[in-house]
Every structure is written in C-alpha cells, then in structure tokens.
C-alpha positions as CSV (number, residue, x, y, z in Angstrom):
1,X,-23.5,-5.5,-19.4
2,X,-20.5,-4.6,-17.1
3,X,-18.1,-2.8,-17.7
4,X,-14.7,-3.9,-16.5
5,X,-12.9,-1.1,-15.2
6,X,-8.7,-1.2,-16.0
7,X,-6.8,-2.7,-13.5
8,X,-4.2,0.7,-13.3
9,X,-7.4,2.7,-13.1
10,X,-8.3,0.5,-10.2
11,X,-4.8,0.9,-8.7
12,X,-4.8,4.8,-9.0
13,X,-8.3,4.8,-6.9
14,X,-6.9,2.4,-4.5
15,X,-3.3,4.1,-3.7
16,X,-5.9,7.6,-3.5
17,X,-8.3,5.5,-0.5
18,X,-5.1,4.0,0.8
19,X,-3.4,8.0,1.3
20,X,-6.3,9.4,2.6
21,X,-7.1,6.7,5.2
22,X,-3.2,6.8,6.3
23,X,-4.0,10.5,6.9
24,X,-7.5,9.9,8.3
25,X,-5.7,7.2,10.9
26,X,-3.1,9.8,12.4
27,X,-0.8,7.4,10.2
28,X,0.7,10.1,7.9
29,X,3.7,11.5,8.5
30,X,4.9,15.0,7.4
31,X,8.5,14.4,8.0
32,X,10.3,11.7,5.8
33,X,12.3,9.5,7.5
34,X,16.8,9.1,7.0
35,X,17.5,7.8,3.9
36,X,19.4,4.8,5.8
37,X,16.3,3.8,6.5
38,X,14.6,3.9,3.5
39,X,17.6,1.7,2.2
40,X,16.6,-1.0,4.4
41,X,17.5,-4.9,2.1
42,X,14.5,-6.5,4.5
43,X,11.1,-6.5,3.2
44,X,9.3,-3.5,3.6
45,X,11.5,-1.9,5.7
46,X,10.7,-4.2,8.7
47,X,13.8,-3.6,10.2
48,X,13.8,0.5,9.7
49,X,10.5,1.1,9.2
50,X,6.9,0.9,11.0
51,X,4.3,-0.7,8.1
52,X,2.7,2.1,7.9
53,X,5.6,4.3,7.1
54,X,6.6,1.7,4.7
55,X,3.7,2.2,2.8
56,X,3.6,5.7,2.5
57,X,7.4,6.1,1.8
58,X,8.1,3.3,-0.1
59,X,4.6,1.0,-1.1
60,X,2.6,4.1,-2.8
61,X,5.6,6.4,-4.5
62,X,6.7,3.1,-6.2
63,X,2.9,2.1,-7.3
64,X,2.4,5.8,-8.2
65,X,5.7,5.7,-10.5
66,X,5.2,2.3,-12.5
67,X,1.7,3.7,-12.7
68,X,2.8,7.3,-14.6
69,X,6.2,5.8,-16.6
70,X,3.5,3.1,-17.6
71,X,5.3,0.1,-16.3
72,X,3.7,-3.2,-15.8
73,X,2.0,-3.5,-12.3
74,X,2.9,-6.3,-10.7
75,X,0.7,-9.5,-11.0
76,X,0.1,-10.4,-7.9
77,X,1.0,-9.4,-4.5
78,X,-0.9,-9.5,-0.7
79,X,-0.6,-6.7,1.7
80,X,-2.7,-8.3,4.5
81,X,-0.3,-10.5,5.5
82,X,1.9,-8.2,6.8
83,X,-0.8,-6.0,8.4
84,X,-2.3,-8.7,10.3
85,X,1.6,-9.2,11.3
86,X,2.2,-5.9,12.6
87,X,-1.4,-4.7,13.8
88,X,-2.4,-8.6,15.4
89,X,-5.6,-6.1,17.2
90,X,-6.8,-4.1,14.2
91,X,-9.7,-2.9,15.5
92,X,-8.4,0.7,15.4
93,X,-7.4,0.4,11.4
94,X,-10.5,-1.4,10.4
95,X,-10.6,1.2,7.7
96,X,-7.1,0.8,7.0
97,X,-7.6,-3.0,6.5
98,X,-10.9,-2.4,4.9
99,X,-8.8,-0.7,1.8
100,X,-5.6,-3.2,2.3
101,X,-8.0,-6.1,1.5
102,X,-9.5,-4.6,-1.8
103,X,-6.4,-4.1,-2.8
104,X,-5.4,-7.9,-2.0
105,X,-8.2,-8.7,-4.0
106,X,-7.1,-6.6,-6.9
107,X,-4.0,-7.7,-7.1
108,X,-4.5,-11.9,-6.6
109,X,-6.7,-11.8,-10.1
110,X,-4.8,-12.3,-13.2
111,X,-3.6,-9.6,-15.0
C-alpha cells in the first residue's frame, strides 16, 4: 500500500528543486530588484519583471509563507503556461520546465 505523501510536503520539496534549478540555470539573482517593480498590478510581474525573477521574488517567498503561517495552498494553479510564453525555445531550461510541470501536476489535483 502507498502512502500518499501531503500535498504541503510536496510543495516544500518542489519550491526546494524549483530554487536550486533557478540557481543551477544562471537564473538566480543575488540582487533584488526596486520595490516599484515588485509592485507591479500585472500578473507576475510581466511588465517589471523577467519570469524567472518573478518566481524567485515573488512565486516562492509567497508559497514558502502560506506554507510556514499554515495557510491554505491554493487549489489549483499552472505555471507552464507562462513558461512556454516567455521561453517559446526551452531547450536550455529543460530542467527548469522539467520541475515547472510537476508542479502543474501537483497543483491541478484536488485538494
């Protein structure tokens, strides 16, 4: 028998591949960008920010917060989309879409 393992567990493992494959990538960025840019009304960021900064500035300190005030996680929610959007050749963030998709899957079951 299978043991299902918690979907904020799952989460916590996820946002830990999804840092490390930023940094892996030359994604990371050691300086945070203007807080005018952070306050951006668009979705994520578009407007201020590259995806990938939007993730690391915005996407993973927000998961990582509900996740230690215990919050609900949200039900469901897609980040390839917006990948595929920005990075039309992915080729050289295969791993990057690799963990993007788990997490899609993740996060279109219930609950």
């Amino acid at each position: 028998m299978s043991k299902q393992i918690p979907k904020h567990q799952q989460t916590r493992k996820l946002l830990g591949e999804l840092t490390v494959t930023l940094q892996q990538q030359a994604m990371w960025q050691s300086t945070r960008p203007a807080a005018i840019k952070l306050a951006s009304t668009e979705p994520f960021c578009c407007d201020t920010l590259r995806f990938e900064q939007w993730l690391q500035f915005v996407f993973i300190p927000t998961m990582e917060h509900l996740l230690e005030t215990q919050q609900p996680l949200p039900q469901h929610m897609s980040l390839v989309p917006m990948a595929e959007q920005v990075w039309p050749v992915h080729l050289h963030c295969s791993d990057l879409m690799q963990v993007l998709r788990a997490w899609d899957r993740l996060y279109q079951k219930a609950g």
